[in-house]
C-alpha positions as CSV (number, residue, x, y, z in Angstrom):
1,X,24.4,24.4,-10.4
2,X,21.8,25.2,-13.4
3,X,18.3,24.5,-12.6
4,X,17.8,24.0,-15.9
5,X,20.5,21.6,-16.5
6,X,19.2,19.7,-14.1
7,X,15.7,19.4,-15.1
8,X,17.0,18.1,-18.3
9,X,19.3,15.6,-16.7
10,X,16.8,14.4,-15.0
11,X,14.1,13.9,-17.8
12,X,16.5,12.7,-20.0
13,X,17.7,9.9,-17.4
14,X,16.6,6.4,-16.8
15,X,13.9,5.4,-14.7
16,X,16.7,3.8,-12.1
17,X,18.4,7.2,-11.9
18,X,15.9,9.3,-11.3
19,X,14.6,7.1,-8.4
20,X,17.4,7.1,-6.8
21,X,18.2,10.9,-7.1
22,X,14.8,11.2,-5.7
23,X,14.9,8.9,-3.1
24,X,17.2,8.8,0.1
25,X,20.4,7.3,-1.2
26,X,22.1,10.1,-2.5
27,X,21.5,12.5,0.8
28,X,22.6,8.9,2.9
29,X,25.8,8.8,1.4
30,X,26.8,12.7,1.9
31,X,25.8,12.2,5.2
32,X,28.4,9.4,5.0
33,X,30.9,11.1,3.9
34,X,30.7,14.1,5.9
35,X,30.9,11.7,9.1
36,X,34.3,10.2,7.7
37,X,35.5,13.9,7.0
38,X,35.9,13.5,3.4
39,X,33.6,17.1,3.2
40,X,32.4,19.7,5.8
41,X,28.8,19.8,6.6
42,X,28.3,23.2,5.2
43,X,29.5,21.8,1.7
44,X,26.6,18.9,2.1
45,X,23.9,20.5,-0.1
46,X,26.0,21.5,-2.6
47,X,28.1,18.4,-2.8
48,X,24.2,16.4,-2.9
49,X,23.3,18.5,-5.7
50,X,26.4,18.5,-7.7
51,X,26.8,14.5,-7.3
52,X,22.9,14.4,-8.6
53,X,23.2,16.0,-11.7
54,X,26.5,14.1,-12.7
55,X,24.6,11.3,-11.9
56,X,22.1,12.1,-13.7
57,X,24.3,13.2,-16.7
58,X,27.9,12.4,-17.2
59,X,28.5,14.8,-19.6
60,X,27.9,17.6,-16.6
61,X,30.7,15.8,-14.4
62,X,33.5,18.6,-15.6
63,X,31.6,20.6,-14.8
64,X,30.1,19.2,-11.4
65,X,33.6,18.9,-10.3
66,X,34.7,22.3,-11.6
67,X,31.7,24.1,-9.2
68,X,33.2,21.5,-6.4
69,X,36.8,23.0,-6.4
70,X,35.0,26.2,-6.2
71,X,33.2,25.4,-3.1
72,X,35.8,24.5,-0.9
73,X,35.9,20.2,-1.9
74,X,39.9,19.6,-3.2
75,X,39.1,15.8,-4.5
76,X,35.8,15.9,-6.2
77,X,37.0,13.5,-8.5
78,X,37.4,10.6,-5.5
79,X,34.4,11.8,-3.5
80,X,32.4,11.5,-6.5
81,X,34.1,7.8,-6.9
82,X,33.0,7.2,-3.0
83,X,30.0,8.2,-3.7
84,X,29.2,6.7,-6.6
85,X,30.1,3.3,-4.4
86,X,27.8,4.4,-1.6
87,X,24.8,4.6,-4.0
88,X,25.7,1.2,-5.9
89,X,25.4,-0.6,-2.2
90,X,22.2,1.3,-0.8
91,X,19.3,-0.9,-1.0
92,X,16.5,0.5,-3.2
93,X,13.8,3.1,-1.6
94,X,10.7,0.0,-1.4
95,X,8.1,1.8,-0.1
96,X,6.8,2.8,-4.0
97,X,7.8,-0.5,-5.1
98,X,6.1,-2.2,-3.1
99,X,2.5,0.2,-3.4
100,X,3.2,-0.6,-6.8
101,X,3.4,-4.2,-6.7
102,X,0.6,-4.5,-4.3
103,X,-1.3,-2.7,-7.0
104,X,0.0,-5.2,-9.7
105,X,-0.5,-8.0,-8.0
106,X,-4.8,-6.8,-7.1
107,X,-5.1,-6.2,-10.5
108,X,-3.9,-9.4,-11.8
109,X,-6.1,-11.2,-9.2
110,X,-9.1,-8.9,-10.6
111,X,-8.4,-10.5,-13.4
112,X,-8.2,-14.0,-12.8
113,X,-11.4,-13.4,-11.1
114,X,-12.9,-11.8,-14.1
115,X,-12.1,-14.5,-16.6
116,X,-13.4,-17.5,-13.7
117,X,-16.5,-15.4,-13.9
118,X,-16.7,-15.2,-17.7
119,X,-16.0,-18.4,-18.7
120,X,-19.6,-19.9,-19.4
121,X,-19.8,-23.9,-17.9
122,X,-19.1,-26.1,-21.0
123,X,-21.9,-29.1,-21.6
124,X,-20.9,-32.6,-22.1
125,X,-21.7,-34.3,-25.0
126,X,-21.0,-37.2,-23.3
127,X,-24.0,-39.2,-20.8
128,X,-22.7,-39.6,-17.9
129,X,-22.9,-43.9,-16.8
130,X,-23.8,-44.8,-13.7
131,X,-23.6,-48.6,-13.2
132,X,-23.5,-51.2,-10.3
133,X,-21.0,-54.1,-10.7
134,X,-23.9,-56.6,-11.5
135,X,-24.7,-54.6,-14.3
136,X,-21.1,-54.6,-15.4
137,X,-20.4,-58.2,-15.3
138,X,-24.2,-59.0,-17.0
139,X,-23.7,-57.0,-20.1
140,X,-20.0,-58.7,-20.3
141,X,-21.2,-62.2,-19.8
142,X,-23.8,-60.9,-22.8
143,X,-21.5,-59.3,-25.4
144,X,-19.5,-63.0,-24.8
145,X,-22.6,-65.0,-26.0
């Protein structure tokens, strides 16, 4: 595998993908596989890499799969397939996630503390009445008369 390729892929890739290259998923599901014999432990690091940068990039899965056969894996094509399916079902690496929405969420109550604070008190035009019920029924029985 080119170093350089995959630096490339992996700038050039979305957001998703590159978390999930870097995350836990991808090294998971090799683990997977070599448990269910569909590749030999010694082929792990190679097959983690190789799945990485097709993932990354689809236009290096020739030549992923080519540098498979090489190494030893007969069906790269349907390991790549399992694979692919393992990564689709693993649950997302949280931990930045949620550091990052903790961080959202402080912020926006910084916020909504900030503008509470910044809002000046607004003064009524209006006088405020205070009357007893006497008073009521007194300036009624007067606007009558």
């Amino acid at each position: 595998m080119n170093w350089e390729n995959f630096q490339t892929a992996y700038q050039n890739a979305s957001e998703d993908k590159r978390a999930i290259v870097s995350g836990s998923a991808v090294p998971q599901c090799v683990a997977k596989a070599v448990n269910e014999g569909k590749v030999d432990q010694a082929q792990a690091k190679v097959v983690t890499q190789l799945f990485s940068i097709q993932y990354l990039d689809s236009n290096q899965k020739d030549a992923a799969l080519t540098e498979l056969r090489q190494a030893g894996v007969p069906d790269g094509e349907e390991l790549f397939k399992s694979l692919g399916f393992c990564v689709a079902s693993m649950p997302a690496d949280t931990n930045t996630d949620l550091t990052d929405e903790i961080k959202e969420a402080e912020a926006a109550l910084s916020e909504t503390a900030a503008i509470g604070q910044d809002t000046p008190s607004i003064p009524t035009e209006e006088p405020a009445y205070s009357s007893t019920q006497e008073s009521i029924l007194n300036e009624s029985v007067n606007n009558k008369a």
